[in-house]
C-alpha positions in Angstrom: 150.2 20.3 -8.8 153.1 22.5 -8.9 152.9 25.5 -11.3 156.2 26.9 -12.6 156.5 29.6 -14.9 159.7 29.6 -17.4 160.7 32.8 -19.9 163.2 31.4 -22.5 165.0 34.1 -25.1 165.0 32.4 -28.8 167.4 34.1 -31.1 167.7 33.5 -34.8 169.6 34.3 -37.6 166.8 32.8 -40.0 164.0 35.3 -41.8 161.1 33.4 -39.7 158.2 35.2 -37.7 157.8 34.7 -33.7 154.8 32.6 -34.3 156.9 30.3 -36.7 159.4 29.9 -33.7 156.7 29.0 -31.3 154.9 26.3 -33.8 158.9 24.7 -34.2 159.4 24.5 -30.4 156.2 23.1 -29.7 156.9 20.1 -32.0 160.0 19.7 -30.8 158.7 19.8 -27.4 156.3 17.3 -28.2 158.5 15.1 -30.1 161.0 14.8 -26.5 157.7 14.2 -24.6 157.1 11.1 -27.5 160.6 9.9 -27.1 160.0 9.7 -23.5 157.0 8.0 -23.9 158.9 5.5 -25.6 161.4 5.4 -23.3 158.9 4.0 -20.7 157.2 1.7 -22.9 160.2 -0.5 -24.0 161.9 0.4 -20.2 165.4 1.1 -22.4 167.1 4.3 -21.5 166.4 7.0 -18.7 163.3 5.4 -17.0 162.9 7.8 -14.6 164.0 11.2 -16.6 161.1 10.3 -19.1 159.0 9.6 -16.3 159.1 12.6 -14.6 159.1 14.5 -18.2 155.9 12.7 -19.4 154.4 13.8 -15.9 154.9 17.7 -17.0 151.8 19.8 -18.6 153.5 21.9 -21.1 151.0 23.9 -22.5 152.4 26.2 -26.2 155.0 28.8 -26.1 153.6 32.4 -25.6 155.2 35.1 -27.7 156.2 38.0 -25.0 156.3 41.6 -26.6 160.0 42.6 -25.6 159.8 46.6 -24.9 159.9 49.0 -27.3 161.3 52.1 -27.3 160.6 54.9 -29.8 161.6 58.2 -30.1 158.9 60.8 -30.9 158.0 64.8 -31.3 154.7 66.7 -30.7 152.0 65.7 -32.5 151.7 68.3 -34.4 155.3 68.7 -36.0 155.2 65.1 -37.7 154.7 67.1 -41.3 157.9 68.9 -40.5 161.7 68.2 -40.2 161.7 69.1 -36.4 164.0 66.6 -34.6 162.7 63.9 -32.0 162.2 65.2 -28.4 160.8 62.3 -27.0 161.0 58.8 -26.2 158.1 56.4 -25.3 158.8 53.2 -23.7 156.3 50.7 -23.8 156.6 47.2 -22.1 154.1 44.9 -23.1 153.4 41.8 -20.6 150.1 41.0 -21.2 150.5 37.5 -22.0 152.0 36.6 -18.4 150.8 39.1 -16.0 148.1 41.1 -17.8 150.1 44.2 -17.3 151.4 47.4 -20.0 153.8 49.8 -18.8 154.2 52.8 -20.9 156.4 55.8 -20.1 157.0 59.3 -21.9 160.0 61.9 -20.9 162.4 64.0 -22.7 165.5 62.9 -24.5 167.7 65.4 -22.8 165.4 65.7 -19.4 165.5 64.6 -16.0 163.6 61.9 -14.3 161.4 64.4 -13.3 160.3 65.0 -17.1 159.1 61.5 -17.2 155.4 60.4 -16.8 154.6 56.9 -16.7 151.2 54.8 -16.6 150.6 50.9 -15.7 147.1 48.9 -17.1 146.1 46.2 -15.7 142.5 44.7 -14.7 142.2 45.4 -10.3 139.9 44.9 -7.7 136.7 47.9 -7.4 137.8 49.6 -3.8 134.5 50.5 -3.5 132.6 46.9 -3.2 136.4 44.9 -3.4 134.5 42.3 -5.6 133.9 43.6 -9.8 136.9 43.4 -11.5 137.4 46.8 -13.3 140.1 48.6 -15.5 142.3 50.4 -13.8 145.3 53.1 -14.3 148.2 54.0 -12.2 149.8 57.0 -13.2 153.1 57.0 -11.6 155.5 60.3 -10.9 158.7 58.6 -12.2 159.0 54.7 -12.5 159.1 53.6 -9.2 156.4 56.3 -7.5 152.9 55.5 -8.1 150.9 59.2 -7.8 147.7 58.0 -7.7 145.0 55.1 -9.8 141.8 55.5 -11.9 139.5 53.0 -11.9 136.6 52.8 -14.6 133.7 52.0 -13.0 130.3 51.7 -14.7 130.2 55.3 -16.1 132.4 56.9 -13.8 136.1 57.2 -13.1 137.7 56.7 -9.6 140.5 58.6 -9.0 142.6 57.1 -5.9 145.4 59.0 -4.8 148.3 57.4 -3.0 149.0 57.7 0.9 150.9 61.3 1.6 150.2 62.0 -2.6 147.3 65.4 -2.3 145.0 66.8 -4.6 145.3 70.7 -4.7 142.5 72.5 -6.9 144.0 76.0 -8.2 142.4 78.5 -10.5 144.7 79.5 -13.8 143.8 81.4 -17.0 143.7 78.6 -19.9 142.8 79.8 -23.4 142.3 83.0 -21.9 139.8 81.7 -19.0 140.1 80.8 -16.0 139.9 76.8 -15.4 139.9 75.0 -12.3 143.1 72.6 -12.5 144.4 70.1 -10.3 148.0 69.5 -9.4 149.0 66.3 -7.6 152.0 66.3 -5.7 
């Protein structure tokens, strides 16, 4: 069995939810696949178009979450007029690959003010069988930095070939705090 995967855009001008949509194309879909049924039962028409469309599994329309972007400020100044600084992109895909994608820079920044993190489920590098949740945290949006896995009641962090770890002491709060910098 051949397994294709198809992503169709639906566009409306009617006041109708995305779950609305998918119930209406489902019908129709079914309603083509019972024409073609038909079509093969009294042998008039198409034979072998309905054939080879009664032969397809459709299984119901997914709704994909399209991304979003959305402008935003420090947490603390939402009680305040203080303009947007921010913008988060999030691009939700779930439904088909079990992926989110999320970034956060600066309206009038450079890449390098942008962080951005993917979640998906991967495979434990420690015993490559449990399948765990994992994080990549990525420089910009096309440089991974390194991945945390959750693993029972710990954390994994996996840096990337040539990406290093360097422990540095700096006063935070008015002590001094190990940090680590990844570059």
């Amino acid at each position: 069995m051949k397994n294709v995967e198809f992503k169709i855009a639906i566009s409306t001008n009617a006041d109708i939810s995305a779950e609305r949509i998918a119930e209406l194309l489902k019908k129709t879909v079914d309603a083509g696949l019972e024409d073609a049924r038909q079509t093969i039962w009294y042998g008039e028409g198409n034979v072998e178009e309905a054939e080879l469309a009664t032969s397809l599994t459709i299984s119901s329309p997914v709704i994909i979450g399209t991304e979003t972007n959305v402008e935003v400020r420090h947490w603390d100044c939402y009680g305040e007029s203080s303009p947007n600084t921010h913008q988060f992109d999030i691009t939700d895909q779930r439904k088909t690959n079990g992926q989110v994608f999320a970034s956060l820079g600066a309206l009038e920044g450079h890449l390098d003010d942008m962080i951005a993190v993917t979640m998906e489920v991967k495979t434990n590098p420690l015993n490559g069988v449990d399948h765990v949740p994992c994080v990549h945290v990525h420089f910009d949006d096309s440089n991974m930095a390194f991945s945390l896995y959750k693993i029972s009641d710990k954390i994994l962090l996996s840096p990337e070939n040539g990406v290093f770890v360097n422990v540095e002491k700096h006063i935070i709060n008015g002590r001094s705090e190990s940090v680590y910098l990844i570059s």
